[in-house]
C-alpha positions as CSV (number, residue, x, y, z in Angstrom):
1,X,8.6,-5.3,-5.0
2,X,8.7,-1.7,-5.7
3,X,6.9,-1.2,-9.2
4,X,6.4,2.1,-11.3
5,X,5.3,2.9,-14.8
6,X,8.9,3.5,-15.9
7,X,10.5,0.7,-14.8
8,X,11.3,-2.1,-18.0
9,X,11.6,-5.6,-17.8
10,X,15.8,-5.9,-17.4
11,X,14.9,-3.9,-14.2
12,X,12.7,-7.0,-13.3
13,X,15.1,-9.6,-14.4
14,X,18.1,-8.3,-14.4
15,X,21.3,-7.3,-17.1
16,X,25.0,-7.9,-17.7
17,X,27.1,-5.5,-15.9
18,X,30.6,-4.9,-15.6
19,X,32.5,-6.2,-12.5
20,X,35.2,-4.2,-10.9
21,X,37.8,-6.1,-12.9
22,X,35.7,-4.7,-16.2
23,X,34.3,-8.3,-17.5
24,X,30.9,-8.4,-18.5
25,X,29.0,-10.5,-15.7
26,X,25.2,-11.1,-15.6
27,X,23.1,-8.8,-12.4
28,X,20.1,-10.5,-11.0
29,X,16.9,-7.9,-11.3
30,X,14.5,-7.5,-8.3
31,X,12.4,-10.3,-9.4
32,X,14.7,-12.8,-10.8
33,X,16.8,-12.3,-6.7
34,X,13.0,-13.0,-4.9
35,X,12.9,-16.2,-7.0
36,X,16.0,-17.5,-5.7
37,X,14.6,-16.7,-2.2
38,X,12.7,-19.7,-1.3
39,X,11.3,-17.8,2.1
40,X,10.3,-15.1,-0.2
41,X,6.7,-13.9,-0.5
42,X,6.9,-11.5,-3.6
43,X,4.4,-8.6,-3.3
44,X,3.1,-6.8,-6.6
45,X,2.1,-3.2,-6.4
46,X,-0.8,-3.6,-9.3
47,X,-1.3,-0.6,-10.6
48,X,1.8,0.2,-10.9
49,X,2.9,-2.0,-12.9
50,X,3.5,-1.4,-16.7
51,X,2.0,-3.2,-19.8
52,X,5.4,-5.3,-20.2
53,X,5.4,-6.1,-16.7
54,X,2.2,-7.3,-16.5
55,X,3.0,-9.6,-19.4
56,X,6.4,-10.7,-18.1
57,X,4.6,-11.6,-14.4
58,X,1.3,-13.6,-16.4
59,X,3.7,-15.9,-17.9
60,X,5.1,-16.7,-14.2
61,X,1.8,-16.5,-13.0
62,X,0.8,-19.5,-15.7
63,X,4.0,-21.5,-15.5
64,X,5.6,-20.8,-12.2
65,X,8.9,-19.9,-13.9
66,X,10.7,-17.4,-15.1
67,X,13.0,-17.6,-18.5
68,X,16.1,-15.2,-18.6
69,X,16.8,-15.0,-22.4
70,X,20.1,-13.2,-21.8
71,X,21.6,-16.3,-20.4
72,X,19.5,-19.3,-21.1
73,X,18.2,-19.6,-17.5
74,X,15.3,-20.9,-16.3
75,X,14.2,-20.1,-12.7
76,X,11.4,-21.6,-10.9
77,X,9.2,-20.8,-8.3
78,X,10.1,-22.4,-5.4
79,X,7.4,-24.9,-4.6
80,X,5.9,-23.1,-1.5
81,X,6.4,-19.7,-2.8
82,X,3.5,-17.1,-2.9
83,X,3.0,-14.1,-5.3
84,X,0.3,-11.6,-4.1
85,X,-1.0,-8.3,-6.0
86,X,-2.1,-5.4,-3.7
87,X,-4.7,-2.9,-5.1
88,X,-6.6,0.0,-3.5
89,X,-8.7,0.3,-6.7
90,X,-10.0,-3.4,-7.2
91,X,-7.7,-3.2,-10.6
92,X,-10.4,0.0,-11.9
93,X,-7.6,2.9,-11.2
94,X,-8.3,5.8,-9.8
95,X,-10.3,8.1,-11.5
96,X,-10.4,11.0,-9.3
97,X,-6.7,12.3,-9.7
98,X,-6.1,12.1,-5.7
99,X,-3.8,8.5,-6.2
100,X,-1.6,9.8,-9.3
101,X,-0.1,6.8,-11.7
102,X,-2.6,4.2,-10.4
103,X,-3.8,2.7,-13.9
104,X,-6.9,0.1,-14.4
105,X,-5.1,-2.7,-14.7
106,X,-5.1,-5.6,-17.3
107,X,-8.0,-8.0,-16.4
108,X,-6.2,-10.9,-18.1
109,X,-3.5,-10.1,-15.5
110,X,-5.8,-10.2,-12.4
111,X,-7.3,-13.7,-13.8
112,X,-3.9,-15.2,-13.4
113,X,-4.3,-14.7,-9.2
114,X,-6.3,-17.6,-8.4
115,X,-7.8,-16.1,-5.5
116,X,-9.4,-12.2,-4.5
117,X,-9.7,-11.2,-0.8
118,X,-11.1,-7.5,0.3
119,X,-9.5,-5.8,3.2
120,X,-10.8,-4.1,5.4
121,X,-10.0,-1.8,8.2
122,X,-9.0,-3.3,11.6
123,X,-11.6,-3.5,13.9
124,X,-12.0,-0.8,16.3
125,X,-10.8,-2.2,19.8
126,X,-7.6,-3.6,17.3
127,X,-6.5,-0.4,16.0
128,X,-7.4,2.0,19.5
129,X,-4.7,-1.5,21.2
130,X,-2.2,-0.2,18.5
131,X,-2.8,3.0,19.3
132,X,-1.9,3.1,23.1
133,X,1.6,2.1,22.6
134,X,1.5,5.9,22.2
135,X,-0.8,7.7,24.1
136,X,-3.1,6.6,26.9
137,X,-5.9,3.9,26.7
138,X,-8.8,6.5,27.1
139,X,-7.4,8.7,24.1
140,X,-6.4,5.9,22.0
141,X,-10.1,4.7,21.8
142,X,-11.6,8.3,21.3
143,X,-8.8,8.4,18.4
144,X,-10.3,5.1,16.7
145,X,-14.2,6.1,17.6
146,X,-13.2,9.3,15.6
147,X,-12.1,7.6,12.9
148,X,-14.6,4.3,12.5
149,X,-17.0,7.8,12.5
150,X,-14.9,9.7,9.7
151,X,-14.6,5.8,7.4
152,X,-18.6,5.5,8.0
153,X,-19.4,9.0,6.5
154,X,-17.3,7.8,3.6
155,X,-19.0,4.3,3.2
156,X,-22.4,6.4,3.4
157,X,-21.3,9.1,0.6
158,X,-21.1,12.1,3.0
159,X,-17.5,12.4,2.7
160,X,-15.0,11.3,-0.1
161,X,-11.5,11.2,1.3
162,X,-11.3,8.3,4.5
163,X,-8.4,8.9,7.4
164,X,-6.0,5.9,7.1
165,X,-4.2,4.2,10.6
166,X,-0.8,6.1,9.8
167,X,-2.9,9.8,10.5
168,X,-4.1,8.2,14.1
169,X,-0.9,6.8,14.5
170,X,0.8,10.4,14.1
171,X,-2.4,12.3,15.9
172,X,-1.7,9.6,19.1
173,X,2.1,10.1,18.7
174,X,1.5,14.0,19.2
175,X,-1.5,13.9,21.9
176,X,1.0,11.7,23.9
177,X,3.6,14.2,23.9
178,X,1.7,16.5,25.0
179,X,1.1,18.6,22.1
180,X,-2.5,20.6,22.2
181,X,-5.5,18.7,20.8
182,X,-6.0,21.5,18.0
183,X,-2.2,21.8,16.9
184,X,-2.2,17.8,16.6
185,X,-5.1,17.3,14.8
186,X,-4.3,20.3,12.1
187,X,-1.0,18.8,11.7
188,X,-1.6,15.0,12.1
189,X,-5.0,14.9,10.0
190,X,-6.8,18.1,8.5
191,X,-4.1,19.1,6.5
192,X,-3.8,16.0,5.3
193,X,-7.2,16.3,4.1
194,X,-7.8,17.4,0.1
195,X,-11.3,18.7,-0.2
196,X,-12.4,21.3,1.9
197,X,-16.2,20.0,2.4
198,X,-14.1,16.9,3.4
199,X,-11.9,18.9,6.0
200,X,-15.1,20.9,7.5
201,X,-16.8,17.3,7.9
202,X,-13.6,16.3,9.9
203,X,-13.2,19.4,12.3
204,X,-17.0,19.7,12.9
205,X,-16.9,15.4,13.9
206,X,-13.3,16.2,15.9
207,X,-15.4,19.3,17.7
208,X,-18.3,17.4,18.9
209,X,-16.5,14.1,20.0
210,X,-13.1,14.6,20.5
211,X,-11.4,15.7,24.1
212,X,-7.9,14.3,23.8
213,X,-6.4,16.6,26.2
214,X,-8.3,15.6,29.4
């Protein structure tokens, strides 16, 4: 489910709307139609989410229901239904300003999920297969090398801002149409890049092992 700060709970749960005959007639909101899904995993963006929204899920997260006052309702989970939080901050928020609207989020929230698991990057071979359904095998792999290089000067503190698999997916896209090594990677990844140490890193790493072109 799509989440932002602004959103309130009706948006959630839903309101009475009129129909096109002009009777009042109560509107499922995005989470109230989910529950009625039984095949439906319901995805949280975490920091997103505002104060009320946190409260509204933790009582679902408890009970494994959801109470619409408007009407009286009471709709359950269904009994093989999953509700999963996704966080790049491990609930802390982002303090440097570069992931705008990502708030800490409420710790009594995240004890309501009763399990964590960290994600990772795909494995190299994994994303460089991915990769080839648009360039060649040879570049693919040089593409992921380049970037399990770029994520380990992050994990090691020489960098701050990592290359995420949609910037080698648009770098292979390019190099496999042709498009000059140079010209692709400016487009596809430097100028995606925020801080210019960050950016030199990247061209000086893309200069000494990178040859997409040949």
């Amino acid at each position: 489910l799509a989440h932002s700060q602004q959103m309130e709970c009706a948006d959630y749960i839903g309101t009475r709307v009129f129909d096109d005959e002009g009777a009042m007639v109560w509107a499922d909101g995005l989470l109230t139609t989910a529950l009625r899904d039984p095949c439906a995993i319901i995805a949280i963006d975490e920091p997103s989410l505002n104060p009320a929204a946190c409260q509204m899920y933790q009582t679902i997260l408890d009970q494994r229901y959801l109470n619409i006052p408007a009407t009286g309702e009471r709709v359950n989970l269904q009994p093989d239904q999953l509700i999963i939080a996704l966080d790049n901050t491990s609930g802390d928020g982002d303090q440097s300003g570069a992931y705008h609207g990502t708030a800490p989020v409420n710790i009594a929230f995240m004890d309501r999920f009763a399990f964590i698991a960290k994600a990772s990057y795909m494995p190299m071979a994994a994303e460089a297969k991915l990769l080839e359904r648009y360039c060649s095998a040879a570049q693919a792999h040089a593409i992921a090398l380049y970037a399990q290089a770029v994520r380990s000067a992050v994990a090691d503190g020489t960098v701050e801002q990592t290359v995420s698999y949609r910037r080698l997916e648009a770098l292979a896209i390019l190099i496999g149409s042709g498009v000059p090594q140079n010209t692709a990677l400016v487009t596809a990844i430097f100028n995606h890049v925020n801080h210019a140490d960050d950016e030199e890193f990247y061209r000086q790493l893309a200069g000494a092992t990178l040859d997409l072109n040949n």
